[in-house]
KOLPA-983171 format. One record per residue: residue in three letters; residue number from 0; x, y, z of N, C-alpha, C, O in turn. Coordinates in steps of 0.05 Angstrom, whole numbers, plus 5000, padded with zeros to 4 digits. Example, Ala and Ser with C-alpha at 12.3 -4.5 7.8 and 13.67 -1.06 7.14 Angstrom:
kolmar res:ala&n:0&n_px:5264&n_py:4886&n_pz:5156&ca_px:5246&ca_py:4910&ca_pz:5156&c_px:5264&c_py:4934&c_pz:5156&o_px:5285&o_py:4934&o_pz:5169
kolmar res:ser&n:1&n_px:5257&n_py:4955&n_pz:5142&ca_px:5273&ca_py:4979&ca_pz:5143&c_px:5258&c_py:5001&c_pz:5157&o_px:5268&o_py:5023&o_pz:5161
% end
This chain:
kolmar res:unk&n:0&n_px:2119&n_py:1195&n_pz:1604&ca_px:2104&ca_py:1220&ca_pz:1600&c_px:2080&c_py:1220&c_pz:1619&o_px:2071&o_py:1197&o_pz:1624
kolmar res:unk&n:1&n_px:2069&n_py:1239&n_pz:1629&ca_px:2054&ca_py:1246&ca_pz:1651&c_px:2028&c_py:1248&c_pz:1636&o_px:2031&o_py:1256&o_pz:1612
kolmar res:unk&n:2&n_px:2004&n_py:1243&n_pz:1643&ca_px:1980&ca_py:1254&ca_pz:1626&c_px:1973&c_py:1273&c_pz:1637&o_px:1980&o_py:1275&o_pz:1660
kolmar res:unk&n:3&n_px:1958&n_py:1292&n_pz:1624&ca_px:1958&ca_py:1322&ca_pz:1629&c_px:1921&c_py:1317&c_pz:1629&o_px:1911&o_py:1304&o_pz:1610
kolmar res:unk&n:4&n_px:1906&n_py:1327&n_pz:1651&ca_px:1880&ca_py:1336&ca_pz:1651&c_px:1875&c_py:1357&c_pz:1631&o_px:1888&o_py:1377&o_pz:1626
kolmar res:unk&n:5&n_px:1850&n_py:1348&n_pz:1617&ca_px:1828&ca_py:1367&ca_pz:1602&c_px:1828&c_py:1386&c_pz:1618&o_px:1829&o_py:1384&o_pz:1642
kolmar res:unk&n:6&n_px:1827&n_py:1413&n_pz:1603&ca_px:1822&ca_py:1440&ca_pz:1624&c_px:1787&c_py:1438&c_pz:1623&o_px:1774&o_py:1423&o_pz:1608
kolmar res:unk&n:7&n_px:1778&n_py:1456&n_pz:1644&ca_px:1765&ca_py:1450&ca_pz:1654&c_px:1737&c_py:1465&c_pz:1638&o_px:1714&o_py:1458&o_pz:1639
kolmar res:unk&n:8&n_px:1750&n_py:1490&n_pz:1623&ca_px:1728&ca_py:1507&ca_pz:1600&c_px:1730&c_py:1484&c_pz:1566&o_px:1712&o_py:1483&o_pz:1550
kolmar res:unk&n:9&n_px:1747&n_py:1474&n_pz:1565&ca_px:1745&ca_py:1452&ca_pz:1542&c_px:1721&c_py:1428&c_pz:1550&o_px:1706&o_py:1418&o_pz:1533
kolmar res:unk&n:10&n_px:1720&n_py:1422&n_pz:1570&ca_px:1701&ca_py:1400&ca_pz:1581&c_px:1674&c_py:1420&c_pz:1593&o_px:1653&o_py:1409&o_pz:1596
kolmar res:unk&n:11&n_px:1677&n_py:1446&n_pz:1600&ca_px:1649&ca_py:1452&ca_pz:1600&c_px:1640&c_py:1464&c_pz:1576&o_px:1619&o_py:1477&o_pz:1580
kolmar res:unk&n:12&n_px:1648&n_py:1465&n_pz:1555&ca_px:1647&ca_py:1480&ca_pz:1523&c_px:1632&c_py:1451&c_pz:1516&o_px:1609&o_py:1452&o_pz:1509
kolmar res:unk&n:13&n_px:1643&n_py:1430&n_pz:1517&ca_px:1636&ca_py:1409&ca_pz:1500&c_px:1605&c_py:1405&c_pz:1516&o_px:1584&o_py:1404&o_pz:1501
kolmar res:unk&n:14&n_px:1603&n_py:1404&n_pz:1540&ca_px:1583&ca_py:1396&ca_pz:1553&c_px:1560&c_py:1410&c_pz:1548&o_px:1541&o_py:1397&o_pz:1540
kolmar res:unk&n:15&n_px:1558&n_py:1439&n_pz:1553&ca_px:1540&ca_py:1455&ca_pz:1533&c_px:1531&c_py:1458&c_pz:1515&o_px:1507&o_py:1463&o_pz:1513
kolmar res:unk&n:16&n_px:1552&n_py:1454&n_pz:1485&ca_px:1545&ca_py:1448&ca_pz:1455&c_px:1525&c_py:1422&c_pz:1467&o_px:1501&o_py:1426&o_pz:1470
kolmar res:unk&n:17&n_px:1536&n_py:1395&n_pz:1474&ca_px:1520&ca_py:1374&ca_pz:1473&c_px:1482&c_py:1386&c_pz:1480&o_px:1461&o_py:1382&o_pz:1468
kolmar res:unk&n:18&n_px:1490&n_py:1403&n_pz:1508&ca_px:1458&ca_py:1408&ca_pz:1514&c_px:1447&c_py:1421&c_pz:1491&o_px:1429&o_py:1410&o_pz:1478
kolmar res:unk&n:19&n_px:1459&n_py:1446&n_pz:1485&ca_px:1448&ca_py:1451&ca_pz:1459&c_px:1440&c_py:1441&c_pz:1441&o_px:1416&o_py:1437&o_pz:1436
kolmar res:unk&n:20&n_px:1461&n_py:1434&n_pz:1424&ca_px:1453&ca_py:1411&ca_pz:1404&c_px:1426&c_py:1393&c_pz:1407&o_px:1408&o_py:1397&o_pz:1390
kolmar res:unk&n:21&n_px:1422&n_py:1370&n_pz:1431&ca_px:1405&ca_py:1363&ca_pz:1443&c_px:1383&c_py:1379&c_pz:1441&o_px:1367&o_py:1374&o_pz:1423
kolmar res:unk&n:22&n_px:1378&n_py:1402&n_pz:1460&ca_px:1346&ca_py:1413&ca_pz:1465&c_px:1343&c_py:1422&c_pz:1433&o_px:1321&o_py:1415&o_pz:1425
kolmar res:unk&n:23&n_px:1362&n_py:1440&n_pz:1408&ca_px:1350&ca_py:1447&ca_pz:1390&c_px:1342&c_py:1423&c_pz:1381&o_px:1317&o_py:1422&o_pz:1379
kolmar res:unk&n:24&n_px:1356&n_py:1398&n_pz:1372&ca_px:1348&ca_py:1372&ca_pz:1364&c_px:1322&c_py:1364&c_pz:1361&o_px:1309&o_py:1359&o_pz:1341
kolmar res:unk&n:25&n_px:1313&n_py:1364&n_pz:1394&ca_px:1293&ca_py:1354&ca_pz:1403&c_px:1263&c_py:1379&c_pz:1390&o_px:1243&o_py:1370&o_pz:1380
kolmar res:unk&n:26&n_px:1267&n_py:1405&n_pz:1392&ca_px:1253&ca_py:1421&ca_pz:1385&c_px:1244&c_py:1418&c_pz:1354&o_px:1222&o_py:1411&o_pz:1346
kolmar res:unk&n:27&n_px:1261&n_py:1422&n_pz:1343&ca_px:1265&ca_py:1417&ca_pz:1315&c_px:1253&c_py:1387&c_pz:1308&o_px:1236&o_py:1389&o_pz:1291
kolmar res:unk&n:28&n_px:1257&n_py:1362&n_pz:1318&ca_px:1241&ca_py:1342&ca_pz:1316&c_px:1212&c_py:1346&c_pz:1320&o_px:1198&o_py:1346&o_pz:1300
kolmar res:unk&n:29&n_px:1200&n_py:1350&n_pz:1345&ca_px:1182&ca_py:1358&ca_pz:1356&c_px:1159&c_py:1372&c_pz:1337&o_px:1139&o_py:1361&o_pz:1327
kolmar res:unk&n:30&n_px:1168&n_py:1395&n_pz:1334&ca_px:1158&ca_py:1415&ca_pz:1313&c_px:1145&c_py:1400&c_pz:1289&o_px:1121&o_py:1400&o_pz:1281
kolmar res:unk&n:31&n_px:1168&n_py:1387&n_pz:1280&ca_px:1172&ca_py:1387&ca_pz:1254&c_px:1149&c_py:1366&c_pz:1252&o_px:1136&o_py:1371&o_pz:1233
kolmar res:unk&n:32&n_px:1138&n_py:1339&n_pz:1268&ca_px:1126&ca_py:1313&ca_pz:1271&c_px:1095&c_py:1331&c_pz:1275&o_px:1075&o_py:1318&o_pz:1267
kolmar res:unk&n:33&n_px:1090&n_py:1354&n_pz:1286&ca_px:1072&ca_py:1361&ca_pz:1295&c_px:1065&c_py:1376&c_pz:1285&o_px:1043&o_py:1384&o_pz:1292
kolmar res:unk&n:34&n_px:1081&n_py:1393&n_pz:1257&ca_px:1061&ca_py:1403&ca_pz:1236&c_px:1086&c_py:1388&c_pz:1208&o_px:1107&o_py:1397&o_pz:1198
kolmar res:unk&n:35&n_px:1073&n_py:1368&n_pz:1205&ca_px:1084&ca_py:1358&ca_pz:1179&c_px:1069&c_py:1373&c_pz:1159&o_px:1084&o_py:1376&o_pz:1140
kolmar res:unk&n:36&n_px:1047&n_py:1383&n_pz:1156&ca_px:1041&ca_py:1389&ca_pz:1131&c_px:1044&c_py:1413&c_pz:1123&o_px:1037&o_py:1424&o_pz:1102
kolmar res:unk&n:37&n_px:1058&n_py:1422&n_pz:1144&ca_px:1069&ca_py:1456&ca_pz:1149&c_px:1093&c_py:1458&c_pz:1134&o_px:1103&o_py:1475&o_pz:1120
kolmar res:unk&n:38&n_px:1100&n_py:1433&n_pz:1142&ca_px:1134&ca_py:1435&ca_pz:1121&c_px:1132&c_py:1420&c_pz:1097&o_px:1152&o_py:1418&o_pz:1084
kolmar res:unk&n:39&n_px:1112&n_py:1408&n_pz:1088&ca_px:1119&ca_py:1407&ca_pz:1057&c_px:1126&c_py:1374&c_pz:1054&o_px:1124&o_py:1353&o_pz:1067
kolmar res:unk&n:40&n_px:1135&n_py:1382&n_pz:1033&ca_px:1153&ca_py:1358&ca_pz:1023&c_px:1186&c_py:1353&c_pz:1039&o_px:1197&o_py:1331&o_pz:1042
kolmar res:unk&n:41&n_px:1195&n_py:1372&n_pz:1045&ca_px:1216&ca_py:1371&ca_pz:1062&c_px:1208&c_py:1374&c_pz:1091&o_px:1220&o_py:1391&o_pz:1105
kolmar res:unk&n:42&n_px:1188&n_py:1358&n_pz:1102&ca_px:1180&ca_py:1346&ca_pz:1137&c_px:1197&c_py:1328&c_pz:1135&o_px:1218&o_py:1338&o_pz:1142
kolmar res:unk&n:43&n_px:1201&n_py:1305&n_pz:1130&ca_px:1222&ca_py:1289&ca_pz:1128&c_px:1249&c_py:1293&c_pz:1135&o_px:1260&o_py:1284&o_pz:1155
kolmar res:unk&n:44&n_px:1262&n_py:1308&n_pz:1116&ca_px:1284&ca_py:1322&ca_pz:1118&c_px:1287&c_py:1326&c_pz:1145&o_px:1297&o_py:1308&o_pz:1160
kolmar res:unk&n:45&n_px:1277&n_py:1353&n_pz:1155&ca_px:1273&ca_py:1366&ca_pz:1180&c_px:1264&c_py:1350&c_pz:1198&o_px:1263&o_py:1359&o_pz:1221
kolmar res:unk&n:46&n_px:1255&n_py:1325&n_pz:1193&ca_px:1258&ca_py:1304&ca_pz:1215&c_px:1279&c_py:1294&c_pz:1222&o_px:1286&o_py:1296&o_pz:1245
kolmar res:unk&n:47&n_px:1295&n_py:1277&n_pz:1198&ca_px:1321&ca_py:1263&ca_pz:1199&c_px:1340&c_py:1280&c_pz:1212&o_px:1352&o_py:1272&o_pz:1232
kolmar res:unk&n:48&n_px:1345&n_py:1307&n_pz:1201&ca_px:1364&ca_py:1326&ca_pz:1214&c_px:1353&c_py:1336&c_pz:1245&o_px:1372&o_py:1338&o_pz:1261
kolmar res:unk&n:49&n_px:1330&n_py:1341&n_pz:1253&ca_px:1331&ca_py:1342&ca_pz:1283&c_px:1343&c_py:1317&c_pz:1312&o_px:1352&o_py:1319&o_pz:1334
kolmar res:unk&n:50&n_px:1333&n_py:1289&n_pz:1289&ca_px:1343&ca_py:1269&ca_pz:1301&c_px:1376&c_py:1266&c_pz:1305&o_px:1388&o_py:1258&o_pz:1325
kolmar res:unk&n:51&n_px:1386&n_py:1275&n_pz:1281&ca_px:1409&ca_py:1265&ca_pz:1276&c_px:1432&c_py:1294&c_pz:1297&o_px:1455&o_py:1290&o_pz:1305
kolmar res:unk&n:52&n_px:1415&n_py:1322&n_pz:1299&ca_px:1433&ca_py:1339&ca_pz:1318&c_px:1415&c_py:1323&c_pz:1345&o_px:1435&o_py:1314&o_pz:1357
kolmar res:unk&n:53&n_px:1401&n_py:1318&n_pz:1354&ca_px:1398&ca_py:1304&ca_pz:1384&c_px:1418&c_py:1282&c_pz:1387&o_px:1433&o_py:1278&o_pz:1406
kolmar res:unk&n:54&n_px:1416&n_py:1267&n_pz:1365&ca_px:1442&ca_py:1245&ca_pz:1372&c_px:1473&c_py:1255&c_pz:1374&o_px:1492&o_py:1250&o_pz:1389
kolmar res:unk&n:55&n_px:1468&n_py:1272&n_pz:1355&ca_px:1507&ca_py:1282&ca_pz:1358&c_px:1506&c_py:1300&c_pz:1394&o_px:1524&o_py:1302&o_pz:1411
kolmar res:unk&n:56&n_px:1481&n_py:1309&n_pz:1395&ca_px:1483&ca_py:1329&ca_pz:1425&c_px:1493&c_py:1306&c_pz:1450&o_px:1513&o_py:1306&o_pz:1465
kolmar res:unk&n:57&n_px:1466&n_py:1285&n_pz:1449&ca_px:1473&ca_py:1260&ca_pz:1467&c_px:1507&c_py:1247&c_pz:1470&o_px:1518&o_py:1243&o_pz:1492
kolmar res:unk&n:58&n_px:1517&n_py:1242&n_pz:1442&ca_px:1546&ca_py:1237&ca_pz:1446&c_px:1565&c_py:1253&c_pz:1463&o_px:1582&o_py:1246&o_pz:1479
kolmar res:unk&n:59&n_px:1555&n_py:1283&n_pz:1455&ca_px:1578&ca_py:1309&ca_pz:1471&c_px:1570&c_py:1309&c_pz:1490&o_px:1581&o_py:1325&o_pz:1504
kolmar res:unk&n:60&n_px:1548&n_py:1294&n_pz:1505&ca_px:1546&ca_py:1301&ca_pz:1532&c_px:1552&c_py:1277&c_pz:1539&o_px:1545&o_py:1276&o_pz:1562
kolmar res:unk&n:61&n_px:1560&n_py:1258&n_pz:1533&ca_px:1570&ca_py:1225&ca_pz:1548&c_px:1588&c_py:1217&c_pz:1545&o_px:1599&o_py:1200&o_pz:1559
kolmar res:unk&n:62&n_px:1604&n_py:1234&n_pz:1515&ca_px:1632&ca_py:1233&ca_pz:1515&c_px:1654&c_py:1240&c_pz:1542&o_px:1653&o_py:1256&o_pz:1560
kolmar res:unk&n:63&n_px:1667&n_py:1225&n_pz:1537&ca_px:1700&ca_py:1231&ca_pz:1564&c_px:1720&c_py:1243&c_pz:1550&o_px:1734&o_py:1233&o_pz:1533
kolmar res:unk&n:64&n_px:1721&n_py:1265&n_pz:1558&ca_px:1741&ca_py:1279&ca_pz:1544&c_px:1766&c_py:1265&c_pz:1559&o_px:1765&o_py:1253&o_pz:1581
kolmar res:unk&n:65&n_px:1788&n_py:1269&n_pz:1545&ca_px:1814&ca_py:1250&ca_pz:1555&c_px:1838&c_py:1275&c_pz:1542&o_px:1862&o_py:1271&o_pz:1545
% end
């Protein structure tokens, strides 16, 4: 069996979400560290979750699509 190349809008789809993902991540962290008392009792939260979409963004952009 022959391997067949990733088309080329599947690998720039993924590459985009990742940036996305990433810059909102980073924003949303950012924000959130810089008015903690703005958010309450759920700053935390909105910490963990900005970290955690920057990390999933970082993967889609370093992943190899195959």
């Amino acid at each position: 069996m022959s391997k067949s190349m990733p088309k080329f809008g599947v690998v720039f789809a993924e590459k985009v979400l990742g940036i996305l993902l990433l810059a909102i991540g980073l924003v949303l962290t950012y924000e959130t560290y810089g008015n903690q008392s703005v958010a309450g009792n759920l700053g935390s939260v909105f910490l963990l979750v900005g970290v955690v979409m920057a990390a999933f963004g970082v993967i889609l952009i370093l992943a190899k699509t195959e």
